[in-house]
Every structure is written in structure tokens, then in C-alpha cells.
PASEBA-1860 file (N, C-alpha, C; in nm, 3 decimals):
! residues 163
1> XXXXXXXX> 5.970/8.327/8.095/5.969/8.461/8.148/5.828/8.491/8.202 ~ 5.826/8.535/8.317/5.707/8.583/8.397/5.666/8.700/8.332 ~ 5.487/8.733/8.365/5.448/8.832/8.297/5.522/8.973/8.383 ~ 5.552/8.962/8.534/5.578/9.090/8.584/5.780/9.087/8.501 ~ 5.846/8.978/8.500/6.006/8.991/8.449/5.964/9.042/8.302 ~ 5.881/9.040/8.215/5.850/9.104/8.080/5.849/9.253/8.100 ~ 5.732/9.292/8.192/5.675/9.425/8.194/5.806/9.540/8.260 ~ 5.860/9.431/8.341/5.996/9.547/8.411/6.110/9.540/8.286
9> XXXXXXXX> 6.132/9.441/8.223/6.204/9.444/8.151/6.145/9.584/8.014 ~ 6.032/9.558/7.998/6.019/9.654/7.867/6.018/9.819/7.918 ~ 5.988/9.836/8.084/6.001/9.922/8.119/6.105/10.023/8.107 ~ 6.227/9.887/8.160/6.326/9.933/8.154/6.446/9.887/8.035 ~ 6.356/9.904/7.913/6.459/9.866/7.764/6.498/10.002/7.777 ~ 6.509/10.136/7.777/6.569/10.240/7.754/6.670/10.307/7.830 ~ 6.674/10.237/7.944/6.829/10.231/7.999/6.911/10.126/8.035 ~ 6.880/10.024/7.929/7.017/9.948/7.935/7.132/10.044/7.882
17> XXXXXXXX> 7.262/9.957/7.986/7.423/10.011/7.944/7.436/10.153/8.011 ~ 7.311/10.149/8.101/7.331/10.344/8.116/7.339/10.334/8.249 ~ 7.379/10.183/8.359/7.410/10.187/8.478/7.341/10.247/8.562 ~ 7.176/10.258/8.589/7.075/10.310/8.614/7.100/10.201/8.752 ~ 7.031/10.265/8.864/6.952/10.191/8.963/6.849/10.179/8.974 ~ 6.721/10.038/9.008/6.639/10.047/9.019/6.590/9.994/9.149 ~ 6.531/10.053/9.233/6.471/9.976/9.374/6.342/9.963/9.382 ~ 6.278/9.824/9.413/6.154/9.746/9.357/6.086/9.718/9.501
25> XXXXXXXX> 5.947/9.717/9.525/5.888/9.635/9.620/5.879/9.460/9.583 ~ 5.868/9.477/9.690/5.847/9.269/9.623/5.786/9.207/9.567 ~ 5.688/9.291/9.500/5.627/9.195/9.397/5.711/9.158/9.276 ~ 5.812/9.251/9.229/5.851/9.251/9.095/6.026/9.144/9.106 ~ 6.108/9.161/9.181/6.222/9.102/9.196/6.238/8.951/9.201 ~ 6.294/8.946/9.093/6.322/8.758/9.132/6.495/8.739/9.038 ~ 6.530/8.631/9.090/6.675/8.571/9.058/6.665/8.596/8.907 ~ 6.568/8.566/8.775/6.586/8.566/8.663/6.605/8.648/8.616
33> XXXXXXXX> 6.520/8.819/8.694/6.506/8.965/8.678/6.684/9.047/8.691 ~ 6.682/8.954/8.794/6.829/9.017/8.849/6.964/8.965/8.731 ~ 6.905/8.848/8.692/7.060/8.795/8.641/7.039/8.859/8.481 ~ 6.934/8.880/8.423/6.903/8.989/8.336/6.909/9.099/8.300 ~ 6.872/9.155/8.398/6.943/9.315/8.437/7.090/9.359/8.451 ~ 7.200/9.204/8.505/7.305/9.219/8.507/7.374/9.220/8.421 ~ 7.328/9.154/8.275/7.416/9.175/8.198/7.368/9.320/8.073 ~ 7.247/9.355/8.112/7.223/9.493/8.072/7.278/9.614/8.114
41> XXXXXXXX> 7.346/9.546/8.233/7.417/9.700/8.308/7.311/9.812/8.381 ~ 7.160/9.710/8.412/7.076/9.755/8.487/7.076/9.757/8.657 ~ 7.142/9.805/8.755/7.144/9.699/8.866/7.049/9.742/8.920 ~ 6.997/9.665/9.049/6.834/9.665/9.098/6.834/9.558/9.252 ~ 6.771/9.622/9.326/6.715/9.621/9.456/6.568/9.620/9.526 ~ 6.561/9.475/9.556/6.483/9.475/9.544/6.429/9.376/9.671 ~ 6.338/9.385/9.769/6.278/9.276/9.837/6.194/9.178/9.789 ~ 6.190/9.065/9.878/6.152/8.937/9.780/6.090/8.858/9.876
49> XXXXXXXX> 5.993/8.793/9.847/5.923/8.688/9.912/5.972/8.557/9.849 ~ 6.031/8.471/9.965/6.043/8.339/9.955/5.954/8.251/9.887 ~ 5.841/8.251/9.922/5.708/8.175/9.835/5.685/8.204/9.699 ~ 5.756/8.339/9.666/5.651/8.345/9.532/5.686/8.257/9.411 ~ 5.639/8.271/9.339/5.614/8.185/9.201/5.752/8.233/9.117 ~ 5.835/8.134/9.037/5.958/8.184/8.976/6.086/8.186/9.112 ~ 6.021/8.171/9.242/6.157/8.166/9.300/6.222/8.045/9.315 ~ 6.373/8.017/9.306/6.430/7.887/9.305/6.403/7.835/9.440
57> XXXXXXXX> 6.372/7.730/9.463/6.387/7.646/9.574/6.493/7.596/9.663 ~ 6.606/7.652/9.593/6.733/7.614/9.701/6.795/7.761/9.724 ~ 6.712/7.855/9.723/6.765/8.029/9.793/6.697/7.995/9.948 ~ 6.599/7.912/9.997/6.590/7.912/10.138/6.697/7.845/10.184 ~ 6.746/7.719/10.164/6.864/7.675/10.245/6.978/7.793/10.323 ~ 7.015/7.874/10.175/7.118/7.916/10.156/7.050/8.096/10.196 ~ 6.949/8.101/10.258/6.919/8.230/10.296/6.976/8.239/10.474 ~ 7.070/8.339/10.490/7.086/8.404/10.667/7.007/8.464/10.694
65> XXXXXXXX> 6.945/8.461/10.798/6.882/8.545/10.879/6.988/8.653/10.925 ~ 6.978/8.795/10.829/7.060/8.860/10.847/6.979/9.000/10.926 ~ 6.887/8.997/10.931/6.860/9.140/11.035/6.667/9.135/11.012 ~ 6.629/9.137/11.129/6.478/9.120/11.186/6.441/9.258/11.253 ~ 6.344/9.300/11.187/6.247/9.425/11.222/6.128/9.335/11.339 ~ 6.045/9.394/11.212/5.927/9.309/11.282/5.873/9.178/11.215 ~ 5.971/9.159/11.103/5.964/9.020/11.025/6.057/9.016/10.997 ~ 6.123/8.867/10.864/6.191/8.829/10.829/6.225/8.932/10.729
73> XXXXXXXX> 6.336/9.013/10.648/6.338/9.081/10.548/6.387/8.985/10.446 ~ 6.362/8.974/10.331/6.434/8.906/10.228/6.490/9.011/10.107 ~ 6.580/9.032/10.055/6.625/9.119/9.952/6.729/9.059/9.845 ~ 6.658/9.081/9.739/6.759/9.061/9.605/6.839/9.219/9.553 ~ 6.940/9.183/9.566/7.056/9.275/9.495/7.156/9.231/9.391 ~ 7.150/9.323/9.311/7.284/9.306/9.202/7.352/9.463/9.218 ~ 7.345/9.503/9.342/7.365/9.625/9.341/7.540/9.642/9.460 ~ 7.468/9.547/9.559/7.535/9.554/9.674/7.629/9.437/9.694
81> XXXXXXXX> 7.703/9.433/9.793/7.752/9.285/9.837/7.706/9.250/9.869 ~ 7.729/9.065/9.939/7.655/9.065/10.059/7.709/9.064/10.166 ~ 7.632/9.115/10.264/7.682/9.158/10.418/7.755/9.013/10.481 ~ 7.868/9.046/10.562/7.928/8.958/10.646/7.830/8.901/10.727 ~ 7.828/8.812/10.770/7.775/8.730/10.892/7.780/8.820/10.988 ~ 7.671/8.818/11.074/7.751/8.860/11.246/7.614/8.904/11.310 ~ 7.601/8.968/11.423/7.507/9.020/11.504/7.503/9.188/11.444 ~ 7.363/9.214/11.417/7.324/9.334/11.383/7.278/9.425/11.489
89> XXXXXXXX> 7.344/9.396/11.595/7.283/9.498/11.739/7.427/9.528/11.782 ~ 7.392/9.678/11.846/7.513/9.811/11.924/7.534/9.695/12.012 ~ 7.621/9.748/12.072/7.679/9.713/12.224/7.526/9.733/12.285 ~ 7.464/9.809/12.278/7.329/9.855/12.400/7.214/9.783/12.384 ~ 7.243/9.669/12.289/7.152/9.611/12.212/7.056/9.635/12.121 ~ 7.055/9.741/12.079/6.961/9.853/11.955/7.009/9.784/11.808 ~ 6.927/9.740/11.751/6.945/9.658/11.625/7.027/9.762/11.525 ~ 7.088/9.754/11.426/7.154/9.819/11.369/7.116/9.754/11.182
97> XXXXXXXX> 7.082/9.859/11.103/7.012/9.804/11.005/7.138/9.804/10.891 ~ 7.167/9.680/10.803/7.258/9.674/10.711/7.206/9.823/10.626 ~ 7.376/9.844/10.524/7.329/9.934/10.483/7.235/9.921/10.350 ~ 7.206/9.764/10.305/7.135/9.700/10.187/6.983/9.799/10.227 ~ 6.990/9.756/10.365/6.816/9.764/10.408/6.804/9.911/10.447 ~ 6.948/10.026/10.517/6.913/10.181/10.530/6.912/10.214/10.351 ~ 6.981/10.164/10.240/6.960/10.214/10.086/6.825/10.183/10.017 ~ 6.806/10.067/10.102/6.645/10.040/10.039/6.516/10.153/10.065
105> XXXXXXXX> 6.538/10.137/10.206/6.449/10.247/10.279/6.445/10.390/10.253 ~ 6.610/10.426/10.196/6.603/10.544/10.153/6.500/10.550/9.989 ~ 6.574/10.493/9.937/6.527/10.512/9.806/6.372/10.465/9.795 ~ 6.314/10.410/9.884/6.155/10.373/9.871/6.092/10.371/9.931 ~ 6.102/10.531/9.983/6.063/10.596/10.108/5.968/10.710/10.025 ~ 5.983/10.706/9.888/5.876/10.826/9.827/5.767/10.716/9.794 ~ 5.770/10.574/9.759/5.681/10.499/9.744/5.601/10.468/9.845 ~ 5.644/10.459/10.010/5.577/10.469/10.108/5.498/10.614/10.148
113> XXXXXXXX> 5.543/10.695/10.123/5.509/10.834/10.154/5.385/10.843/10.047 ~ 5.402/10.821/9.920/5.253/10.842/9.827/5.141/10.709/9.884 ~ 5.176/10.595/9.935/5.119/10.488/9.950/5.058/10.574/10.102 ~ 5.069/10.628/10.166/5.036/10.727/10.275/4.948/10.814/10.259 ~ 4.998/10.913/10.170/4.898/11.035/10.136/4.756/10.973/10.042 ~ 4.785/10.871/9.974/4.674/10.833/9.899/4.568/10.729/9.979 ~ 4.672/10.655/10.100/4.549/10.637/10.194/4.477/10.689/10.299 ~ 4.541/10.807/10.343/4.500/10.880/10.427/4.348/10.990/10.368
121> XXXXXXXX> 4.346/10.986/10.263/4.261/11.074/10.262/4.187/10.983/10.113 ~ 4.169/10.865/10.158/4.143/10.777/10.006/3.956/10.827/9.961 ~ 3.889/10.836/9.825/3.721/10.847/9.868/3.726/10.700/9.830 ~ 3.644/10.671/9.941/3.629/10.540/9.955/3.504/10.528/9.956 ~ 3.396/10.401/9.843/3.306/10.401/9.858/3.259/10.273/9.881 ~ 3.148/10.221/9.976/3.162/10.090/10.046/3.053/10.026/9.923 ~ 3.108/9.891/9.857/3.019/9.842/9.747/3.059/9.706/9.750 ~ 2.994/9.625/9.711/3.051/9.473/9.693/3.149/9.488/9.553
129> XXXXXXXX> 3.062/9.560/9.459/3.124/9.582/9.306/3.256/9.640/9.296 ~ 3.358/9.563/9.257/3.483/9.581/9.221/3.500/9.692/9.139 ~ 3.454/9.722/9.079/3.455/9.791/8.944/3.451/9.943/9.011 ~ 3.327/9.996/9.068/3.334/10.103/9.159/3.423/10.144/9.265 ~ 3.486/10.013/9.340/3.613/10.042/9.408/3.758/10.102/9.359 ~ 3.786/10.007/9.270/3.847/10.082/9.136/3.814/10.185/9.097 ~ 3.728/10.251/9.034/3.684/10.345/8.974/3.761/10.449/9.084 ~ 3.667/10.451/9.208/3.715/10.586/9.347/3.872/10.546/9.368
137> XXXXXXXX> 3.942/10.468/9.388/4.047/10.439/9.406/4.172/10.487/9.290 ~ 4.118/10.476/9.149/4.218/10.522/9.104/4.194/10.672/9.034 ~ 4.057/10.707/9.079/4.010/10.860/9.103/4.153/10.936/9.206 ~ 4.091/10.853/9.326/4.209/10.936/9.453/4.333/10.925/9.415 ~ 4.361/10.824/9.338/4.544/10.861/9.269/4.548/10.984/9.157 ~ 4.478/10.971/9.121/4.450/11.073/9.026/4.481/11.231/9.039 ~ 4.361/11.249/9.172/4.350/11.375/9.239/4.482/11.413/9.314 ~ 4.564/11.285/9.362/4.679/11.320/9.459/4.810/11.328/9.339
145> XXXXXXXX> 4.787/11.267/9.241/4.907/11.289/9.124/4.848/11.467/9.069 ~ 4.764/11.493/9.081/4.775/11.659/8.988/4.771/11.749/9.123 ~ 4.765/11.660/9.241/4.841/11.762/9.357/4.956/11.799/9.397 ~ 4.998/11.663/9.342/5.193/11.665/9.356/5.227/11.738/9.219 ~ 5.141/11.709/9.160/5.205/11.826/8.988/5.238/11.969/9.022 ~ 5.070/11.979/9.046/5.072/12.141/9.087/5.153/12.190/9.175 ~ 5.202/12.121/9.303/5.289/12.152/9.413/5.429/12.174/9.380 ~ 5.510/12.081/9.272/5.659/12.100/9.208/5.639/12.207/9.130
153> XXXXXXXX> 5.539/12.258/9.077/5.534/12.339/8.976/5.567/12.479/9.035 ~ 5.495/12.483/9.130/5.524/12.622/9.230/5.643/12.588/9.358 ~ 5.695/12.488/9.303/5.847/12.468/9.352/5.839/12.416/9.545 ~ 5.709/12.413/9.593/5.671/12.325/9.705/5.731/12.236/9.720 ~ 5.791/12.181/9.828/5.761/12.052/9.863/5.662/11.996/9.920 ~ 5.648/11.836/9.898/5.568/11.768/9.958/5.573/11.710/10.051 ~ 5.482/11.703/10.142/5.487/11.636/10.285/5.341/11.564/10.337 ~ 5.351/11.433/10.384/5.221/11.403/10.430/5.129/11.514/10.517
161> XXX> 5.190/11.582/10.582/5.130/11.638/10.664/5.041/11.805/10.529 ~ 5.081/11.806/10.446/4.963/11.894/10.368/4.825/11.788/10.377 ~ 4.778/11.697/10.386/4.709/11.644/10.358/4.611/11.622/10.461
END
């Protein structure tokens, strides 16, 4: 067991059996995570890099090139089917996105949106020293987490554009 399949797993010990969804960036998803989660009654979505460490070596053979942005997408699901074969473009030729990849986007579209507001306005201080980069860096998460506090609290929504 990988240290990141431990840490998601202990994350998520308190909703096994409770049919929870979880949607992951790609660092955390791999075949062992998934077939784990499946019999917890966890299901999970998740994109995946071909290279990484823990992935089986015979998922490239058996991977389609099933729909191209501006790269290859790769995605692990125990959530979804998998999509039929076929051409992912209209009649007009406008690509048309499975709905694996419009559910992904929905659901980890608040992870892009904070990954936004926290770089848009990051204090950034220029140092060789790691330690100080860190330091301002998880300062500015800091400051932007008791902005989003304060903002639900008075029943706001949030939008990049406060920022």
C-alpha cells in the first residue's frame, strides 16, 4: 500500500457503506485505491497519470483514446461506465466531452476555483529558502480559508472575481 492509498483511505474510514462520492486530482487515484474503495461502498473519480508509481503496466495497452482537450485525459472510475467507442465531435466538428469528464469538471471545479483565488493574489516572497516559501504560501491559504469562512457566514457567495 502506497503512502498517498493509506492517507485517502484513513481519510475516508468514516464513510465506508455510506455510498459517498469522491472526485480526486491525479495525484491520489490508482487501480488498488479504486478496487478498495469498491468493496467499501466508497465510489471515486478520479484522473490518473499513466507513469506514476503503483500503476499496472498493462492499463496502457488497453487504454482508448477516448476524448482530447489539449492533452491526453486519463481517468479512473468506479463510479461510471465506460463510454462506448466512437468519435467525440457534433456533426460541426466541436468536440463533445464524455459525461465521465463534464462530472469530473463539475465536481472539481471548486478545487480549480480556490487553486485560482489563492494564486491570483498569492504573497509571494522571492528566496532560494524553501522554508520561507512555504511559510508565505501556506500564510495565503490561510488568509483565503478565513475569507471563504467569513463570506458563508454572512451567507455570500464566492467568486474569483471578489479578489
Amino acid at each position: 500500500m502506497t503512502a498517498t492509498h493509506a492517507t485517502v483511505t484513513e481519510l475516508m474510514r468514516k464513510t465506508e457503506g455510506c455510498g459517498h462520492k469522491l472526485y480526486m486530482v491525479n495525484f491520489f487515484p490508482s487501480p488498488e485505491l479504486l478496487d478498495d474503495f469498491t468493496k467499501k461502498q466508497i465510489y471515486c473519480c478520479g484522473t490518473v497519470r499513466l507513469n506514476r508509481r503503483g500503476m499496472t503496466q498493462d492499463l496502457a495497452p488497453k487504454t482508448k483514446k477516448l476524448w482530447w482537450d489539449k492533452r491526453d485525459i486519463c481517468v479512473l472510475t468506479n463510479i461510471h461506465s465506460a463510454p462506448v467507442e466512437g468519435n467525440f465531435c457534433s456533426e460541426g466538428g466541436k468536440a463533445i466531452k464524455p459525461q465521465i469528464v463534464m462530472n469530473y469538471n463539475q465536481h472539481m471545479g471548486y478545487v480549480g476555483k480556490g487553486d485560482r483565488m489563492a494564486n491570483s493574489y498569492s504573497i509571494s516572497w522571492h528566496t532560494f529558502k524553501w522554508t520561507k516559501n512555504l511559510f508565505f504560501h501556506l500564510l495565503g491559504l490561510a488568509i483565503l480559508n478565513s475569507y471563504i469562512l467569513n463570506s458563508s457566514c454572512r451567507g455570500k457567495k464566492i467568486s474569483h472575481r471578489d479578489f
